[in-house]
N, C-alpha and C positions, 0 to 999 in steps of 0.2 A: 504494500500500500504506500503510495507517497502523496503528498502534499502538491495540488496544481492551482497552477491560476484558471478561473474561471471563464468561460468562453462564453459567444452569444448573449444571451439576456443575462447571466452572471457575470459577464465580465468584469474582473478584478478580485471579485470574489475569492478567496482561496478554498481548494475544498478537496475533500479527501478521495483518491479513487485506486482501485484495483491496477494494476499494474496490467500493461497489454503483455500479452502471453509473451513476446519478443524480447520481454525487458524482466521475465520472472528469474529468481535466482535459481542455481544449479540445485539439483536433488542433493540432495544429503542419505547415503545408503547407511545401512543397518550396520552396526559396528555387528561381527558376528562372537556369540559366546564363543569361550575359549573351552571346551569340553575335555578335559585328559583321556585321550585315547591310548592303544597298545601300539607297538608299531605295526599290527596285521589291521587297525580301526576301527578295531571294536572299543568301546566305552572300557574305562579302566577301572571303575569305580562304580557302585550303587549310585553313592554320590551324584557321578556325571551321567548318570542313567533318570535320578530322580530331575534333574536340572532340566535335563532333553525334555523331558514328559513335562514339566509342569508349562516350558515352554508353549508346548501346543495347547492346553490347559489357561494358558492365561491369552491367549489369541482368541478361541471361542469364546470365552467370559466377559474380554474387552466388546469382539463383536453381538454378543446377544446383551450385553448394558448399552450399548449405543442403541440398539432399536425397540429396546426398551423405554428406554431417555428419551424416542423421539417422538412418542405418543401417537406411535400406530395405531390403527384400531381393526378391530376385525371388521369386514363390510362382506351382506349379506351376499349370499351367492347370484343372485341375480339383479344386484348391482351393477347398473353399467359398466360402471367406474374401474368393479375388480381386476379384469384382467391388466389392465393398464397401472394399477395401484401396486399388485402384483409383481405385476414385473418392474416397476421400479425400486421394488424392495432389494428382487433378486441382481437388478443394476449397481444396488447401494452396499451390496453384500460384496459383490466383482472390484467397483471404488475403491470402497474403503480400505481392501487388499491390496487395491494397487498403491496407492496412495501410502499406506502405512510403509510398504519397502521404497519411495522416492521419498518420505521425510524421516530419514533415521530408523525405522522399524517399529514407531509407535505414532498415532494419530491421536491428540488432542483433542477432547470435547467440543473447541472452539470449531477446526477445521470437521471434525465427524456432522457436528452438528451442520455447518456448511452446506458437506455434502446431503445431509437428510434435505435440507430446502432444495437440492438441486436434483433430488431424486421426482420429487414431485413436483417441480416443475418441468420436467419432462415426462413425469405421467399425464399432465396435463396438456402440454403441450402437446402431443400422440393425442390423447383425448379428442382435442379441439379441430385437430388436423386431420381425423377420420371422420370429424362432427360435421368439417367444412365441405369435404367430399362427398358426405352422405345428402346434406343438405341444400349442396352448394348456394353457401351462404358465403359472405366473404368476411362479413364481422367475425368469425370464428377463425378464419385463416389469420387475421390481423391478431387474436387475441394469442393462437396460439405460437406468433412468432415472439412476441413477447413474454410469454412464459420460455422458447428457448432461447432467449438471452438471457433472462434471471436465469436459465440454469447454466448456462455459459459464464457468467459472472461469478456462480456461486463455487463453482467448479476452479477459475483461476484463484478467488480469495482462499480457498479451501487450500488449494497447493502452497499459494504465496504464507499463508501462516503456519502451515505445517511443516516448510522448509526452514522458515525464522526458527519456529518451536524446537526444529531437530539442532539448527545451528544452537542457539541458546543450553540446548542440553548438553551437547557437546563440549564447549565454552566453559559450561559449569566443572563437569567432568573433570578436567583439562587441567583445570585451574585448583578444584576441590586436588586433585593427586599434586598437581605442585606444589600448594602447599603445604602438603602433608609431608611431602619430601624436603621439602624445604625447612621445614619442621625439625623433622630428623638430622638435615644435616645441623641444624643450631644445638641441640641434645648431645648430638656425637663433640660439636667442636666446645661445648661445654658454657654454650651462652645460655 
């Protein structure tokens, strides 16, 4: 996100906007555990056996607390809407995987959250865009192009704060161990 000057009827204005996809920072990938293996690579340890598991364990737990947090609801089976709603979910399940290995290997409520508004605005927009064709109406084509740019929008903030998030983690990391070593060397040199 960065700070712009205002254009058109704002001009001068300054005001906040999402960054064009051209100008997003670089992914930030997954530091990967460090698992002690044998040298044939099998697990060396219980230990590094329980670590691996809880990994996956805490991937599904993160994914089913976000869509829980996003205030799904179940919608009757002959509900228009389902199938469309549906498969936004199963698009939000695909995201947020992808997205979690481009920021560091963890996605943030802010960014999950992101993507949930951008899941449904392309359930909508599909919605409006089969609504337009069935009807051929054109206020439905217009509304549904607008719902996919909120989800176009939603989708770059979603990346742009999950890559800050994963820098900022990192940074902490980084920093938290130098100082610890730094630490130590003052201990050892008997300051």
């Amino acid at each position: 996100m960065t700070l712009r000057k205002g254009h058109g009827n704002g001009k001068g204005t300054p005001r906040i906007e999402v960054l064009p996809a051209d100008e997003l920072p670089a992914p930030i990938p997954a530091a990967p555990e460090a698992l002690a293996r044998r040298p044939d690579g099998t697990l060396a340890s219980s230990e590094a056996a329980k670590a691996l598991g809880a990994l996956g364990g805490q991937a599904k737990a993160n994914k089913k607390k976000l869509l829980q947090g996003m205030g799904l609801v179940e919608l009757a089976d002959d509900n228009i809407f389902k199938p469309y709603y549906t498969a936004a979910q199963a698009w939000l399940d695909a995201t947020v995987d992808i997205y979690s290995a481009m920021c560091g290997g963890t996605l943030g409520p802010g960014p999950s959250a992101l993507l949930g508004n951008a899941a449904i605005a392309l359930a909508m927009s599909r919605y409006l865009t089969d609504r337009s064709v069935r009807e051929q109406e054109e206020l439905h084509a217009r509304q549904a192009l607008r719902y996919w740019d909120a989800m176009k929008q939603q989708k770059l903030a979603a990346y742009e704060l999950g890559v800050r998030e994963a820098k900022m983690r990192a940074d902490l990391k980084e920093n938290t161990a130098l100082d610890a070593f730094e630490a130590a060397l003052k201990r050892q040199a008997g300051e």
